[in-house]
C-alpha positions as CSV (number, residue, x, y, z in Angstrom):
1,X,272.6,-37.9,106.1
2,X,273.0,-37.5,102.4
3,X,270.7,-40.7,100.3
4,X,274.4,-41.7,98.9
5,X,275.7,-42.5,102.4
6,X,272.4,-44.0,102.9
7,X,272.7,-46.4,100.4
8,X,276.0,-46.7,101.7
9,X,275.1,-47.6,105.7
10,X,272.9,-50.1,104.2
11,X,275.6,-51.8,102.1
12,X,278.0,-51.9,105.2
13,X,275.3,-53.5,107.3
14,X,274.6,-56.3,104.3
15,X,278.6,-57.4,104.9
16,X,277.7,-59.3,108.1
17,X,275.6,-61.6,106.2
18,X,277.4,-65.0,107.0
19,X,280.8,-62.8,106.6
20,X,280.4,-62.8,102.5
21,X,282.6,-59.6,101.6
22,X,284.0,-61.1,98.6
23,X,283.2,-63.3,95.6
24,X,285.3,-66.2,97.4
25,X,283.0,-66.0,100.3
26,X,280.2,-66.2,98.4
27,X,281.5,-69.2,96.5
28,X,282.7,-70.7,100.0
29,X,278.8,-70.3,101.0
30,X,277.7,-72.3,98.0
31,X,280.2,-75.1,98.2
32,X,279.3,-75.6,101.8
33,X,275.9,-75.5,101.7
34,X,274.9,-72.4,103.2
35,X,273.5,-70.4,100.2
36,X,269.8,-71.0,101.4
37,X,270.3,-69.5,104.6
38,X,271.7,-66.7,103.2
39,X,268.9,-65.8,100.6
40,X,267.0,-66.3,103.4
41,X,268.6,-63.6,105.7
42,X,269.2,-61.0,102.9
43,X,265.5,-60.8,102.4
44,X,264.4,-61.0,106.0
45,X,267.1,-58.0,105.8
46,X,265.5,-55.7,103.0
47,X,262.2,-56.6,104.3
48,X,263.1,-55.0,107.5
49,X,264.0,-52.2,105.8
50,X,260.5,-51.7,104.1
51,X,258.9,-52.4,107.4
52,X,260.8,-49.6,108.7
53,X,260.1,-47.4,105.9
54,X,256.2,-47.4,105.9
55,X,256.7,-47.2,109.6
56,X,258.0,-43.3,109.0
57,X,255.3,-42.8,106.4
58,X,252.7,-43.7,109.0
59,X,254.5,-42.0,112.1
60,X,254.9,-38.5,109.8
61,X,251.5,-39.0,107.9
62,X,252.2,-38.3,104.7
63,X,249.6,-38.8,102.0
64,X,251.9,-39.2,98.6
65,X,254.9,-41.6,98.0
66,X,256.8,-41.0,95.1
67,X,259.4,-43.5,94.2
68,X,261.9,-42.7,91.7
69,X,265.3,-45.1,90.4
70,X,267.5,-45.8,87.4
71,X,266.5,-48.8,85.4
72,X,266.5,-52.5,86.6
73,X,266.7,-51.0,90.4
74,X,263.7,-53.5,91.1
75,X,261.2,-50.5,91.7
76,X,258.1,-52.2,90.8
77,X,258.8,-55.2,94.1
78,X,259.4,-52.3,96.4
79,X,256.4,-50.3,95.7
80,X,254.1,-53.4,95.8
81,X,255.6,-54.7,99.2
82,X,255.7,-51.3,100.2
83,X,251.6,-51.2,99.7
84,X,251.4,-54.5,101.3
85,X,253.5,-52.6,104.8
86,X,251.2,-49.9,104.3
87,X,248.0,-52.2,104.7
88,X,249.5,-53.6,107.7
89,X,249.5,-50.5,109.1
90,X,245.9,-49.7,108.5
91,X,246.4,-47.5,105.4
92,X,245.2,-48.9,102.3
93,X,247.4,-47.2,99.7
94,X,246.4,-46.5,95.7
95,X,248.7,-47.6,93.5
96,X,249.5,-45.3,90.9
97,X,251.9,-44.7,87.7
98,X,252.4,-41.8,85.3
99,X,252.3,-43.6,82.1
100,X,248.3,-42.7,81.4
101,X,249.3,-38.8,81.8
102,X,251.1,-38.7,78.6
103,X,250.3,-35.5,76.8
104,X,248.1,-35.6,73.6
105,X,250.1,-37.6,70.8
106,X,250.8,-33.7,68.4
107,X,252.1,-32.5,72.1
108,X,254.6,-35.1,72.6
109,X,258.1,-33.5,72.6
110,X,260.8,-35.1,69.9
111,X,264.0,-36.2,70.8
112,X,267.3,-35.0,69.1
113,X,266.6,-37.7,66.2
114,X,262.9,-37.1,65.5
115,X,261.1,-39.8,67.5
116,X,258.5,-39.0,70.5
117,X,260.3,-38.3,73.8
118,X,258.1,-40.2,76.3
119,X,261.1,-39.6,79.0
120,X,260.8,-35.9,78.9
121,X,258.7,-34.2,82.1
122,X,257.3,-32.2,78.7
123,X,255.6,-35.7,78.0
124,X,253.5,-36.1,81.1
125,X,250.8,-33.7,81.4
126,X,251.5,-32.0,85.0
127,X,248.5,-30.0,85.5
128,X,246.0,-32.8,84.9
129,X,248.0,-35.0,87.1
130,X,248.4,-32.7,89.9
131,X,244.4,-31.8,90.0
132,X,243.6,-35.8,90.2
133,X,245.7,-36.3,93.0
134,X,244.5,-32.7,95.0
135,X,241.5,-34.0,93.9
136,X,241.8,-37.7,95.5
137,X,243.0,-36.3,98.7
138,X,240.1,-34.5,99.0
139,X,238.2,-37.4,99.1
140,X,236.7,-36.5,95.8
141,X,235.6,-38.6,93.2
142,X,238.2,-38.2,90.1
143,X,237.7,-39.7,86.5
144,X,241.1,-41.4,86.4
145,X,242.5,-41.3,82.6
146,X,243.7,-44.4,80.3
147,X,246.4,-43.0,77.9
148,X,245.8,-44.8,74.9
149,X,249.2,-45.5,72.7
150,X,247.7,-46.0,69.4
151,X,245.6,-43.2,69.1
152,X,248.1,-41.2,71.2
153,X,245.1,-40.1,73.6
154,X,243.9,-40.2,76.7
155,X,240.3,-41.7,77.4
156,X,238.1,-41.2,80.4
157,X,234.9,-43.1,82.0
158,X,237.0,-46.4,82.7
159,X,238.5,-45.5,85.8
160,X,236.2,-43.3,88.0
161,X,238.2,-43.6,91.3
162,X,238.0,-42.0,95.2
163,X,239.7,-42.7,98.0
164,X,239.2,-42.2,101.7
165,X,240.8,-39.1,103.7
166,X,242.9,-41.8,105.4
167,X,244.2,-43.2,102.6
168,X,247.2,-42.7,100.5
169,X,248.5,-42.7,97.2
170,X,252.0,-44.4,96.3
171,X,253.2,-43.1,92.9
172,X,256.3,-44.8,91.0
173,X,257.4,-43.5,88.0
174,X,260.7,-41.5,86.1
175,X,260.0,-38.4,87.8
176,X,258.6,-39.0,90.8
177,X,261.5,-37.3,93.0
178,X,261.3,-33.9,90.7
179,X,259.4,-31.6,91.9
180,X,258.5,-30.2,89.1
181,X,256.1,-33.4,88.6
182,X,254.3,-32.1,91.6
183,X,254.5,-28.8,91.9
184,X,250.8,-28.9,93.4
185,X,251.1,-31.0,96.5
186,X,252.5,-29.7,99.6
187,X,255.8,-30.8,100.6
188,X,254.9,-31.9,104.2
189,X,252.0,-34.2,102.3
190,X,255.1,-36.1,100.0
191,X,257.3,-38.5,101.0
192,X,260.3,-39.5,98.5
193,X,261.9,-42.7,97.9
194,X,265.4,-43.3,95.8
195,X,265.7,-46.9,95.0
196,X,269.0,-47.7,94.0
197,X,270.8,-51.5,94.0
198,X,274.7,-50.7,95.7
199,X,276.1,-54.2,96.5
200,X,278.6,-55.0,99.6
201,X,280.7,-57.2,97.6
202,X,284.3,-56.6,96.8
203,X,285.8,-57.6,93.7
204,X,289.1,-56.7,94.5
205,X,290.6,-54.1,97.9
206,X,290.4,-51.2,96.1
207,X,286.6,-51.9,94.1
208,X,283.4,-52.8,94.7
209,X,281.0,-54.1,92.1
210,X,280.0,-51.6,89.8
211,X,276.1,-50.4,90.2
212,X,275.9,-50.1,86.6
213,X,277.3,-53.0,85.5
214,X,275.5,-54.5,87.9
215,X,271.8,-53.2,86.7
216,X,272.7,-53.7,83.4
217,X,273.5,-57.4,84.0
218,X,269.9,-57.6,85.5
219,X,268.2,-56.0,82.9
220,X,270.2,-58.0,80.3
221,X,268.2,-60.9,82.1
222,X,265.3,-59.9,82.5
223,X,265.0,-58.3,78.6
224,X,265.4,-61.2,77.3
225,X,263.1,-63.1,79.9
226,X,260.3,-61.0,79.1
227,X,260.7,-59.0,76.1
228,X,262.9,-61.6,74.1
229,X,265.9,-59.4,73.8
230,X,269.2,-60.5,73.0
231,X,272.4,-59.3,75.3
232,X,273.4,-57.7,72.0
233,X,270.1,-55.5,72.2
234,X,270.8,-54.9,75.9
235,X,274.3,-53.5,75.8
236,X,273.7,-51.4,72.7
237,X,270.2,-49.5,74.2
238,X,272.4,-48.9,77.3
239,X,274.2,-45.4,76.6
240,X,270.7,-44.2,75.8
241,X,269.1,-45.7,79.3
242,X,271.8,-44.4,81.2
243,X,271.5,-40.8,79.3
244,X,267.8,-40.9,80.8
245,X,268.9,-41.5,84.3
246,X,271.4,-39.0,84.3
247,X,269.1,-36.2,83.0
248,X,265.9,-37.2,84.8
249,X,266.8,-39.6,87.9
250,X,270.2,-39.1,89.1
251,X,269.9,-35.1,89.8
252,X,266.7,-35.5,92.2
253,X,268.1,-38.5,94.2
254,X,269.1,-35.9,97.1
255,X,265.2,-34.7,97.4
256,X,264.4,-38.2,98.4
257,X,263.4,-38.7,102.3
258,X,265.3,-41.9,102.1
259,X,267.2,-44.0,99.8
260,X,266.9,-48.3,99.5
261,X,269.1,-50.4,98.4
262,X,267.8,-52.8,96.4
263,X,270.6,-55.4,96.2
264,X,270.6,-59.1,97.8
265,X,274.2,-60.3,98.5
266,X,273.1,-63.3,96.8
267,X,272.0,-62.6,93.3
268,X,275.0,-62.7,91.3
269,X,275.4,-66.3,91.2
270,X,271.4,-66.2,90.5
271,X,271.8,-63.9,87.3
272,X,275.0,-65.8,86.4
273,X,273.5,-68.9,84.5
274,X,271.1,-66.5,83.3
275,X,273.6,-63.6,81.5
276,X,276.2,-66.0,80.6
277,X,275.1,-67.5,77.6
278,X,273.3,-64.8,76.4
279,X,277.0,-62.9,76.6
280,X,279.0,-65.5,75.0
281,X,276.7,-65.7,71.9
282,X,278.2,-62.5,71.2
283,X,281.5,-62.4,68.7
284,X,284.1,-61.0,68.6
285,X,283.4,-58.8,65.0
286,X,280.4,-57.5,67.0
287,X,281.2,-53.8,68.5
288,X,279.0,-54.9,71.7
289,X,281.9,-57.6,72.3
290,X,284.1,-55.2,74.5
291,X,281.5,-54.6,77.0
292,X,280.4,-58.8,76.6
293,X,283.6,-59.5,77.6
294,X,283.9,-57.4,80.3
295,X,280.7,-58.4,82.0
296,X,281.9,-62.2,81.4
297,X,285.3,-61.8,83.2
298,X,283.3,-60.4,86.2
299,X,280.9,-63.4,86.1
300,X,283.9,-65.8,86.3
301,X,284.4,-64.8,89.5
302,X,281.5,-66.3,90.8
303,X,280.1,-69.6,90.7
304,X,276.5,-70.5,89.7
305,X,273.8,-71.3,91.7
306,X,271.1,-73.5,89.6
307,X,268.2,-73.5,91.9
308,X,266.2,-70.3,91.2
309,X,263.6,-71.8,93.9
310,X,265.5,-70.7,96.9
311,X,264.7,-67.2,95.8
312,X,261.3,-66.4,97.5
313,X,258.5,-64.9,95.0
314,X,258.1,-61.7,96.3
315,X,261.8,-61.1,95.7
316,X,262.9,-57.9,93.9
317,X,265.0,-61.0,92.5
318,X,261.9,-62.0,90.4
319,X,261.3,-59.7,88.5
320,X,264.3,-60.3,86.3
321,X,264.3,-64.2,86.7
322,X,260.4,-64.5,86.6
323,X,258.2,-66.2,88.6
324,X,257.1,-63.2,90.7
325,X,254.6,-63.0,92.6
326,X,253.7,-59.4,91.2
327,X,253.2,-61.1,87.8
328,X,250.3,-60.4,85.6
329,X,248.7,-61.9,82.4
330,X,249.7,-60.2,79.3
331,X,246.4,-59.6,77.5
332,X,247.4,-61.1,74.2
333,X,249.9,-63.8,75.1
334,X,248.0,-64.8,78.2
335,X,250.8,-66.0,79.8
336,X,252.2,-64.5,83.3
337,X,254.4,-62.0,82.7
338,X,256.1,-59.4,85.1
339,X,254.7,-55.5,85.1
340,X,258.0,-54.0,85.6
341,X,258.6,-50.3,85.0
342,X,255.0,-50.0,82.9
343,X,256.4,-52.9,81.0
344,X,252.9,-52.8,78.7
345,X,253.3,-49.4,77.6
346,X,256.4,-49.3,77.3
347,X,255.9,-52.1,75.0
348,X,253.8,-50.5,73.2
349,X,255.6,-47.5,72.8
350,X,258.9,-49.4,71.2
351,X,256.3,-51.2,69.4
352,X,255.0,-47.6,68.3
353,X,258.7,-46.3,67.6
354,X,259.2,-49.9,65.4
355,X,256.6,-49.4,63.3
356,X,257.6,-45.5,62.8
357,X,260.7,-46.5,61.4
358,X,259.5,-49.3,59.4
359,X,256.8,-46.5,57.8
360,X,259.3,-44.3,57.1
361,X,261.8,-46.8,55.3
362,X,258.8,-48.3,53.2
363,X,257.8,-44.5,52.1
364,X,261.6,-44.2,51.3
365,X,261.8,-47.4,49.3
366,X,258.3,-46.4,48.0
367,X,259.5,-43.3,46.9
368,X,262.8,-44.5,45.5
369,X,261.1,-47.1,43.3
370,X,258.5,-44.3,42.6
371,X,261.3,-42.2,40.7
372,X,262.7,-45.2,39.2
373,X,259.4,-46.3,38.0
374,X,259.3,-42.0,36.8
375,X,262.2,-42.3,34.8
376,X,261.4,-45.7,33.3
377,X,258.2,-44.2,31.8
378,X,259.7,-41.3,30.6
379,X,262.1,-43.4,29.0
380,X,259.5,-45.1,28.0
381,X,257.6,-42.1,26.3
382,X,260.6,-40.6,24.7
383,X,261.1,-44.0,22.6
384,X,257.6,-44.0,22.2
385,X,257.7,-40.6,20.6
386,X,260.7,-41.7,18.7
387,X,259.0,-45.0,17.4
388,X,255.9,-42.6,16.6
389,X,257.6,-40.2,14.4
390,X,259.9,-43.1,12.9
391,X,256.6,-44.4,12.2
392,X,255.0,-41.2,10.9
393,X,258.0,-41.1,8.3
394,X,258.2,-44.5,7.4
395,X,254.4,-44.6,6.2
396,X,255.4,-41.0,4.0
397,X,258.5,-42.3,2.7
398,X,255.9,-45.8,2.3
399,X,252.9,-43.1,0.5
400,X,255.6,-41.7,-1.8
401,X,257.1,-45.0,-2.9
402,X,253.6,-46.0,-3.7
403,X,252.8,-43.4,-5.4
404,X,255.9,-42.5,-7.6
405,X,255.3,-46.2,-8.5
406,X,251.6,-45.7,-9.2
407,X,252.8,-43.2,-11.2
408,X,255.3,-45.0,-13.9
409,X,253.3,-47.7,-14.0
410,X,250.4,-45.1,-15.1
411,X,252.5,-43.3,-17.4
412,X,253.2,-47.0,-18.9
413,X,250.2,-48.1,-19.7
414,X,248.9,-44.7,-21.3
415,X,252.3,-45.0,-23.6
416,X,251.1,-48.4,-24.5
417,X,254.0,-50.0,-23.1
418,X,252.8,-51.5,-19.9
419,X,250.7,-54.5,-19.3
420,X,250.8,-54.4,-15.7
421,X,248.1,-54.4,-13.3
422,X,247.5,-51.5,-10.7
423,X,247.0,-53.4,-6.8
């Protein structure tokens, strides 16, 4: 079974929840009542799922999960309740991400418009990250690296790690179902996971709900829940994030063991009173307002559901509504805030990329005003020069006055016919 007819299988299976197929359905559900019950079977549904899943993990004994999907698939929920399954199991899985092997800052590849390509495999430093794992497997104990984003290097001696023979490691990250991340580690040891959101709504009998309308409508919320984004911002970074899944995601998603879909039958009228002001404070002049529109037709569909306390706190649903329980203080706000997708560093690397291109327009304004301030003084020293030698002939013209004067008045006075006085 291909991962597409995975996801697919799954979706089918979500249609029996309560009989919801269509947006009317799901409306019918919240006018009667019912919507608890069904947030409350969707979960039980996908937790099942990731009950089964660690189940085959265990069974096959694999010692690496990699989980790989494109962005705002809710990979971060799965991997932590995927741990949790684990533990239940009697494994006690290490969590890890890729984000701290980041080549050296001067090895970091550029993208087609000059900035650091933190995407690219080129970015992550493969042979480093194999050894640790080999290394871990072993039983050995590894000096885990810290990739520091302002100096652009990675630091050692804060994270000296082992693990048990028993134990695993789960891995999520942008190319954890390329091989080519782990060229190292035996294939029988890996286990691969696709994590994809693939509602079983209909919109209309020939159409289903977009997937990619549909992630971008959750990371329009949860941008501007955590990060402080506008819908504007979301929409226009889009073509890039989807560029990223297509070259680095979206080719590998038929290496993956299995594929999980990550949607709840439920969440639309969720995200609803979320997205729909953010879209509507986009006008019309705006290029983004095509795609606002579009998104806002779709919501109309649905009706809103207020209570965000039905959803449960381990939801995938949290982490673009908040209140997850996977949240963690941010270390300068102090406030919770949810780790999805290395939300830190990637932080700090838009951060980084910000304050590249504010440099470089400063230097360019620097440097403008610099040959402004150029010319000025040179216009300033050529009048200079011309007030110098104006000067210079003034005081000769000045001398010879004086002097042709001095001279009559001389002249006079030995003729006998001046009485003036020489000054």
């Amino acid at each position: 079974m291909t991962k597409a007819s995975d996801l697919k299988l799954q979706h089918k299976m979500s249609k029996s929840f309560m009989g919801v197929q269509t947006p009317a359905d799901l409306n019918k559900v919240i006018e009667e009542g019912s919507f608890k019950e069904l947030v409350q079977i969707s979960e039980a549904y996908q937790d099942k799922r990731i009950v089964e899943i660690a189940q085959q993990i265990f069974d096959e004994k694999h010692r690496v999960v990699l989980i790989a999907g494109p962005s705002s698939s809710g990979k971060t929920t799965t991997a932590k309740k995927l741990c949790t399954q684990l533990k239940v199991l009697g494994l006690d899985p290490l969590y890890m991400g890729t984000d701290d092997y980041f080549v050296e800052r001067e090895e970091t590849p550029l993208d087609e418009n000059g900035k650091y390509n933190f995407e690219d495999l080129d970015a992550v430093d493969v042979d480093l990250f194999n050894r640790n794992i080999i290394s871990l497997l072993k039983g050995e104990e590894v000096d885990l690296p810290t990739f520091n984003f302002l100096t652009g290097h990675k630091e050692f001696g804060k994270r000296i790690t082992s693990i048990k023979r028993s134990q695993i490691i789960v891995i999520e990250g942008i190319h954890a179902l390329n091989d080519e991340l782990t060229p190292q580690i035996r294939q029988h040891q890996k286990f691969k996971i696709f994590v994809c959101p693939v509602t079983a709504l209909k919109v209309s009998k020939e159409s289903g709900v977009d997937p990619i309308d549909h992630r971008m409508l959750r990371r329009m919320v949860r941008d501007h829940q955590f990060r402080g984004h506008s819908a504007k911002a979301t929409i226009d970074n889009w073509p890039s994030v989807r560029r990223g899944e297509e070259k680095n995601i979206f080719p590998f998603r038929d290496q993956a063991d299995v594929a999980f879909n990550t949607s709840h039958i439920y969440e639309i009228p969720i995200l609803k009173k979320h997205a729909e002001p953010l879209l509507k404070s986009i006008k019309e002049d705006e290029p983004e307002y095509e795609v606002a529109s579009k998104m806002l037709t779709f919501l109309s569909e649905f009706d809103s559901y207020d209570d965000d306390s039905v959803v449960p706190n381990d939801s995938i649903i949290r982490e673009f509504i908040g209140g997850s329980t996977y949240a963690q203080e941010d270390p300068e706000s102090g406030k919770k805030t949810f780790v999805g997708g290395n939300y830190f560093w990637r932080n700090i690397q838009n951060f980084l990329r910000e304050k590249h291109d504010e440099l470089k327009e400063m230097h360019e304004e620097f440097l403008e005003k610099h040959d402004d301030i150029r010319e000025k003084r040179e216009e300033f020293l050529e009048k200079q020069e011309e007030t110098r030698k104006e000067l210079i002939e003034k005081h000769a013209e000045l001398i010879d006055q004086i002097e042709e004067d001095v001279k009559e008045e001389v002249d006079a006075i030995i003729r006998g016919e001046g009485e003036k006085t020489i000054k």
